[in-house]
C-alpha positions in Angstrom: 54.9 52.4 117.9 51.8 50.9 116.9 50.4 49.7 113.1 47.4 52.2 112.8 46.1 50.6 109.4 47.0 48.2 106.8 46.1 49.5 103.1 45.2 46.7 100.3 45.3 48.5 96.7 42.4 47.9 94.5 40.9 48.2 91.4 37.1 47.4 92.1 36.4 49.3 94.9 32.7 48.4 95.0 33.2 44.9 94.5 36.1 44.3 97.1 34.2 46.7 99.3 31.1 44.9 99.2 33.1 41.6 100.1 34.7 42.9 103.4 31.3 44.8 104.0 29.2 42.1 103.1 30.5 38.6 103.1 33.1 39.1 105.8 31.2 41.6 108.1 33.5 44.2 108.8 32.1 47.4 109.9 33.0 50.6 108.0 34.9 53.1 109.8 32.7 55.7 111.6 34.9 58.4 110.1 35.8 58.2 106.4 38.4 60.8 105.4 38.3 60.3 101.9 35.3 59.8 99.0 34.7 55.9 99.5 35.5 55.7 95.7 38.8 56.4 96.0 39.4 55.1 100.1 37.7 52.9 102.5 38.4 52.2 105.7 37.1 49.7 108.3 37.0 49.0 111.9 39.4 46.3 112.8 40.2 47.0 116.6 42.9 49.0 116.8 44.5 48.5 113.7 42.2 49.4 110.3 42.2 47.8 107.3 42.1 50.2 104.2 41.0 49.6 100.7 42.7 52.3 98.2 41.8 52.7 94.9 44.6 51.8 91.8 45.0 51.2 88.7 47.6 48.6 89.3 46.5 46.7 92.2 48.9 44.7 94.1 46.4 41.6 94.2 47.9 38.6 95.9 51.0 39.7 97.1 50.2 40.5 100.6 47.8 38.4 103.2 45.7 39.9 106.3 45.6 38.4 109.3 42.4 38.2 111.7 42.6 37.0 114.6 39.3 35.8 115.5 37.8 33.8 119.0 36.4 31.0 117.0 37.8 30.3 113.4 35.7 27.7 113.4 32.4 29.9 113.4 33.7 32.2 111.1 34.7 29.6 108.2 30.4 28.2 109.1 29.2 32.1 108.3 31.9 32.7 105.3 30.4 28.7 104.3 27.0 30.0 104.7 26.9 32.8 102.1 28.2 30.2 99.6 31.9 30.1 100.1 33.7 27.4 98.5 36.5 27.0 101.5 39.1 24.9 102.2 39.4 22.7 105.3 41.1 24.2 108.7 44.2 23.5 109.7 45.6 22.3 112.9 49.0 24.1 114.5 50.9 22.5 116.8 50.3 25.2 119.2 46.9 24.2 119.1 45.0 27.2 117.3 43.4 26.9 113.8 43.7 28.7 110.6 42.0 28.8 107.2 43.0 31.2 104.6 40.1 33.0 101.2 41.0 35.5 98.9 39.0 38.3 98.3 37.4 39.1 95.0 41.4 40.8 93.9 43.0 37.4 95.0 44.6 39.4 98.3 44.8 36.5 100.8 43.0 36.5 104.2 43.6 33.9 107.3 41.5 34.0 109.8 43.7 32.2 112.9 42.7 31.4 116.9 40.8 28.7 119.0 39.1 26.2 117.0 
């Protein structure tokens, strides 16, 4: 058994969108099942991350992981659009991590080599 997608609820579809799109650089799914008001999708590898529209978003109370070759060229670019981030940490299995939130407050962590 595999995870085939993880699903963030929304409210601001276009905003959040644009974020992931945009800011992040995710690609959008090729293949969009629904009207991308109501349910986005984007490549991830093999697991995609879903936005879903709602009127009660869950904002906050869950955190995606990337995993990412070189966290710390991902917190430059993030830095680079005008970011405020906080500074990476250090595990003692010697990777790196640095957690944003999107424009909801869900939490991302972007986590591998330094």
């Amino acid at each position: 058994m595999n995870i085939g997608s993880v699903i963030l609820f929304v409210k601001d579809m276009r905003t959040v969108t644009a974020f992931y799109r945009d800011i992040v650089g995710l690609l959008p799914d090729e293949e969009q099942p629904f009207p991308p008001h109501r349910f986005y999708r984007f490549e991830t590898g093999q697991c995609k991350l879903c936005l879903h529209s709602a009127s009660k978003p869950n904002g906050g109370r869950q955190k995606v992981v990337f995993h990412v070759e070189s966290v710390k060229a991902v917190h430059d670019a993030l830095k680079a659009k005008g970011l405020r981030l906080r500074p990476l940490k250090n595990s003692e299995e010697g990777l790196t991590c640095f957690d944003i939130s999107d424009p909801e407050s869900n939490r991302i962590q972007f986590w591998g080599n330094y």
